[in-house]
N, C-alpha and C positions, 0 to 999 in steps of 0.2 A: 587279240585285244578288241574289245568294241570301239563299234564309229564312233566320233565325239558326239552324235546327236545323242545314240543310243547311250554311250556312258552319263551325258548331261541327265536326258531323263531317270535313269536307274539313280543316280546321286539322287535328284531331287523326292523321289518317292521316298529312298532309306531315310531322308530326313524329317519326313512328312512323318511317318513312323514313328522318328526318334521323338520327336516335337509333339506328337499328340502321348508319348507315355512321360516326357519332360511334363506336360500339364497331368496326367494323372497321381505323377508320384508332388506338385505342390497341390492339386485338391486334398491326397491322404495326408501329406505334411499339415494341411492346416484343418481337417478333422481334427488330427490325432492334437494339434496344439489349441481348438476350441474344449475338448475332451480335458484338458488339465487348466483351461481357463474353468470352466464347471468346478472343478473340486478345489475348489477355493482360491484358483489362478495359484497351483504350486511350481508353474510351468516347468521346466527341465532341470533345476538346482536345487530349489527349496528343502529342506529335511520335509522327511516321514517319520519322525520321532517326532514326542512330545519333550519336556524338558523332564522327565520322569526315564529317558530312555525307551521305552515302551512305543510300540506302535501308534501313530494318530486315532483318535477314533472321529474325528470331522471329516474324516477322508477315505474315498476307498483306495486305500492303500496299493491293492494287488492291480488295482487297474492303473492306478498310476503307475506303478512301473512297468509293468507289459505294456503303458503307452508311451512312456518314456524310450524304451527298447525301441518298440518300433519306429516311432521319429528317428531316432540314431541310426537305423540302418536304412529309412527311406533317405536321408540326410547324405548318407554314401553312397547308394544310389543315384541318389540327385548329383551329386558332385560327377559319379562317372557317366551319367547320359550328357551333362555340361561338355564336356570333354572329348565324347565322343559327338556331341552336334557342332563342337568347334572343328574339330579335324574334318568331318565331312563337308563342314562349308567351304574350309584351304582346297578341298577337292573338287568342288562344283566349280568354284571359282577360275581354278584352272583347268577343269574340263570346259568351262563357258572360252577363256581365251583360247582353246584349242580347238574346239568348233567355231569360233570365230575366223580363225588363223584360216581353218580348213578350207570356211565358206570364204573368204576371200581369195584365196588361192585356186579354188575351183569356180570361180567367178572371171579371174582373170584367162585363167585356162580356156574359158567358154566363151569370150568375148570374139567379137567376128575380128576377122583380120582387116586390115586398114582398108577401108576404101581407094579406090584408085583414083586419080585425081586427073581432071581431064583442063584443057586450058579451055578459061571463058575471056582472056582477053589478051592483046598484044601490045607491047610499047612498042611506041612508035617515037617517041623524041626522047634522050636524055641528054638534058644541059649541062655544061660544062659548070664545075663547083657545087649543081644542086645537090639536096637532100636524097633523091636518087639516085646520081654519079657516084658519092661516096660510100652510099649502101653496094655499091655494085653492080648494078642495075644496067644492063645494056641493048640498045635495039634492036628487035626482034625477039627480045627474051618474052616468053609465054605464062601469061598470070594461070598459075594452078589453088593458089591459096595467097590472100590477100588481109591476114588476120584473121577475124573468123568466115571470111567471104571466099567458098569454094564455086567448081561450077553448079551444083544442085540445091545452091540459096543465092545467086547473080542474078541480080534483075536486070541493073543498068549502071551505069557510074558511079550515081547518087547514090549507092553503096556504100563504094569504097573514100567518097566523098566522106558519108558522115565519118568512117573511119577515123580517116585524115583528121577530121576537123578536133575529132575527143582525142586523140593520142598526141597531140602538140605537145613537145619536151620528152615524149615517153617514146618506146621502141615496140615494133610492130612486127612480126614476123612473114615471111614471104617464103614461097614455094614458086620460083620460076623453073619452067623447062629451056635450056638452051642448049641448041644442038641434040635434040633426045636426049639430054642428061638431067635428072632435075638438080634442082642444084636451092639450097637454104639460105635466105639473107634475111639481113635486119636492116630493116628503115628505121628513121628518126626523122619525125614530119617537123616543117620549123620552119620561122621565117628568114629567107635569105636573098641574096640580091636581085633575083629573080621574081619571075610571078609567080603565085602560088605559095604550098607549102612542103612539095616536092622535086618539080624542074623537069 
């Protein structure tokens, strides 16, 4: 079975194909229907008899029908490249979601593995009732990730400050190490009996 790039591309050319003889066969369809516009516009229906029975004589009779013929069979023509440019699109379309599927799954594949997380800070107080006490938060525990604040974007407090101050009502994620363990919490910054929006 080809890769999904290779099967996308191969779709797209057969269509390219299909599509430039879909435009050849309506240029001959509409020759062949300017060709019976000429002879008196008898287009596809009109008699070739006179009221006599007798062949037309305003008309070239023999070409009107060899060109009637041929529209009718460019006409079924036309119908089956229709047909067949539909099915090849069902096909691109699902060869494009399976090159898609592919490139995403080979993207995740190739993605580096998690960085290691090293601590840039330590707590030192958790008050009794605050917004930290409840999160789980206890001294000595080692800040590894503090929302999007790791150690190799830590500058200084006023980091985790502005944090603080835009996540009001809302939940924040935490990576403490305690004890060599890391360990996952959520904070909820807010105002409580305390100073601050932590404790």
């Amino acid at each position: 079975m080809a890769a999904p790039v290779e099967e996308v591309e191969k779709l797209k050319q057969t269509l390219k194909e299909l599509i430039n003889k879909k435009d050849k066969f309506e240029r001959d369809i509409k020759e062949c229907l300017d060709i019976l516009q000429i002879e008196k516009n008898v287009g596809m229906d009109e008699s070739l008899i006179d009221a006599e029975q007798y062949p037309r004589a305003d008309i070239d009779v023999y070409l009107v029908r060899n060109t009637r013929h041929k529209v009718k069979c460019l006409q079924n023509d036309y119908k089956d490249i229709m047909k067949d440019i539909e099915i090849r699109l069902h096909e691109l379309h699902a060869a494009e979601r399976e090159r898609k599927a592919h490139s995403d799954s080979r993207n995740v594949a190739e993605q580096k593995p998690n960085k290691s997380l090293l601590p840039f800070a330590t707590i030192d107080l958790v008050s009794p009732e605050s917004p930290a006490k409840h999160a789980g938060l206890e001294v000595g525990d080692k800040l590894l990730e503090f929302g999007s604040v790791d150690s190799e974007n830590f500058r200084a407090l006023q980091d985790i400050a502005a944090i603080v101050q835009h996540s009001v009502g809302t939940h924040v994620s935490l990576v403490v190490l305690r004890h060599s363990r890391e360990m996952r919490l959520t904070l909820e910054p807010k105002k409580w009996a305390g100073k601050g929006l932590l404790g």
